[in-house]
Structures are given as C-alpha cells and as structure tokens.
C-alpha positions in Angstrom: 0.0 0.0 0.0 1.6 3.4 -1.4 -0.4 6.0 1.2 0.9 9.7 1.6 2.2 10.2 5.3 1.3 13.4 6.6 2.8 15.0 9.6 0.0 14.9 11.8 -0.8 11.4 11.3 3.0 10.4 11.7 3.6 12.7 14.8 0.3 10.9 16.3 1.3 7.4 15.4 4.8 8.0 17.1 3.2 9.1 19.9 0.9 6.3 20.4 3.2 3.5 20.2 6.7 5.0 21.2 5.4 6.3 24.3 6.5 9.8 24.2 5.2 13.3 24.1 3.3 14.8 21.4 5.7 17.5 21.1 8.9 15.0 20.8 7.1 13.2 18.7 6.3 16.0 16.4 10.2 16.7 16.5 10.8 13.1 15.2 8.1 13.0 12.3 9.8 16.3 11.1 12.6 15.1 11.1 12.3 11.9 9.4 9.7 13.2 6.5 12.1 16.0 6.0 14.6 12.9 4.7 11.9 11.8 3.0 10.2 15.2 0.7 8.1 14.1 -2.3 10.0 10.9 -2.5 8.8 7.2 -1.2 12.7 6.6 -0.1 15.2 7.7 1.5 19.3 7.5 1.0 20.9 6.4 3.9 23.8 8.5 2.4 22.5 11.9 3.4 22.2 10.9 6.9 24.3 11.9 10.0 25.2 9.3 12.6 22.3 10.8 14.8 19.8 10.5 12.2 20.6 7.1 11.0 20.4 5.9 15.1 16.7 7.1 14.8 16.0 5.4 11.7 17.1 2.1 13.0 14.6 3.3 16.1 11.4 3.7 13.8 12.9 1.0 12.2 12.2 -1.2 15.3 9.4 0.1 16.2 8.2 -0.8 12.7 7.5 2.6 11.2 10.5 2.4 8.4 12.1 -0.3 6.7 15.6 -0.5 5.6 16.4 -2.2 1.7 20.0 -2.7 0.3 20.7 -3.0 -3.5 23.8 -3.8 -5.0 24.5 -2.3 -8.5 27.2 -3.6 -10.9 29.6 -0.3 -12.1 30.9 -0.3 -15.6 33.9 -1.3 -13.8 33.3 -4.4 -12.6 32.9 -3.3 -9.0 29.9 -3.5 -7.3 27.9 -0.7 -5.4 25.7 -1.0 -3.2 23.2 1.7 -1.6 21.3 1.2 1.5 17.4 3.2 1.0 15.1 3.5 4.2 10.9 3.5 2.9 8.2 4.3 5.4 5.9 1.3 6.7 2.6 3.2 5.5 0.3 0.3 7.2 2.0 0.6 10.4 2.3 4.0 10.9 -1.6 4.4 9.7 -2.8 1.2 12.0 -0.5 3.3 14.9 -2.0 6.7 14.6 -5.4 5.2 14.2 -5.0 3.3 17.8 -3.8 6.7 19.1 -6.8 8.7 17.7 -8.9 5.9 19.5 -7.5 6.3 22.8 -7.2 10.2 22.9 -11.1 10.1 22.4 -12.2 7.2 24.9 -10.1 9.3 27.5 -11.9 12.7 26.4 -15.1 10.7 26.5 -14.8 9.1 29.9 -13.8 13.1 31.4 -16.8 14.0 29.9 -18.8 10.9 31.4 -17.6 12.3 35.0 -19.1 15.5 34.6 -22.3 16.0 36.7 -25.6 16.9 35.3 -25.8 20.3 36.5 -22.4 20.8 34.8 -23.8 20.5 31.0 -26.9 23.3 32.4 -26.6 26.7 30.5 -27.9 29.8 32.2 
C-alpha cells in the first residue's frame, strides 16, 4: 500500500506506540519526513550518525524499513546503496490506535461531569 504520510498522522502514530510526548514526537516526524520530501525513499547516504540511530529506532518500532541493492559499475565493481521506505500500514494502524484512545479518554472526562455541569444559564 503506497499512502501519503502526513505530519500529523506520523507525529500521532509515534506518539501512540513509542510512548512519548506529542511535542517530541512531532520533533521526530519532522525530522524523518524532512529525509523523506516528495520521495517514497530515503538514502541512507545523506544521513548523520544521529539521524541514522533514529532510523534504526522507527525501524524497530516498525514505522521504516531499511532495503540494500547492489549495483554492478561499468567497472566491474559492485555498489551497493542502503534506502530506508516508510511502513505506510503501520504507521496508519499506529496513529489510528492513538486517535482511539485520545477520544475514549476525552469521552470518559466528559462521562464524570455531573448533570448540572452541562446546564446553560
């Protein structure tokens, strides 16, 4: 499944199933889709040590998955490039269960209300 990953959904689906804070989890999603622009991949080249660390991190929480191809130069030597892709399912099934809870918490605050809380005037 080839899905566009926004921000939001990717910050929310970090969130849920990393176990941190919305804003650090915003932090993270920018950071990774920034690798990623317009593109479905990213090149493992253009990353710093940092950066690659929290790739392998998404990685095993199961939001990114790493590929390696090995290209044949004119040369004879062989070349290979290591691409990161996002897992589209994951992160979608992850924000998804995050939405779900945010709103059955909201739902059971609003539950403890009294009656005379929800009377205007």
């Amino acid at each position: 499944m080839n899905q566009i990953i926004d921000f939001e959904t990717f910050a929310r689906a970090i969130a849920h199933e990393m176990d941190v804070s919305m804003s650090a989890a915003e932090q993270t999603a920018l950071t990774v889709l920034n690798f990623f622009g317009y593109s479905s991949t990213a090149l493992d080249n253009h990353l710093l040590q940092k950066e690659r660390d929290l790739f392998y991190i998404l990685e095993d929480a199961g939001f990114m998955r790493g590929h390696s191809d090995t290209y044949c130069l004119f040369t004879g030597a062989d070349w290979r490039t290591f691409t990161w892709t996002l897992n589209t399912e994951k992160i979608l099934e992850s924000a998804v269960a995050g939405c779900k809870e945010h709103h059955a918490l909201e739902r059971t605050i609003y539950d403890k209300l009294p009656e005379e809380a929800w009377a205007r005037g």
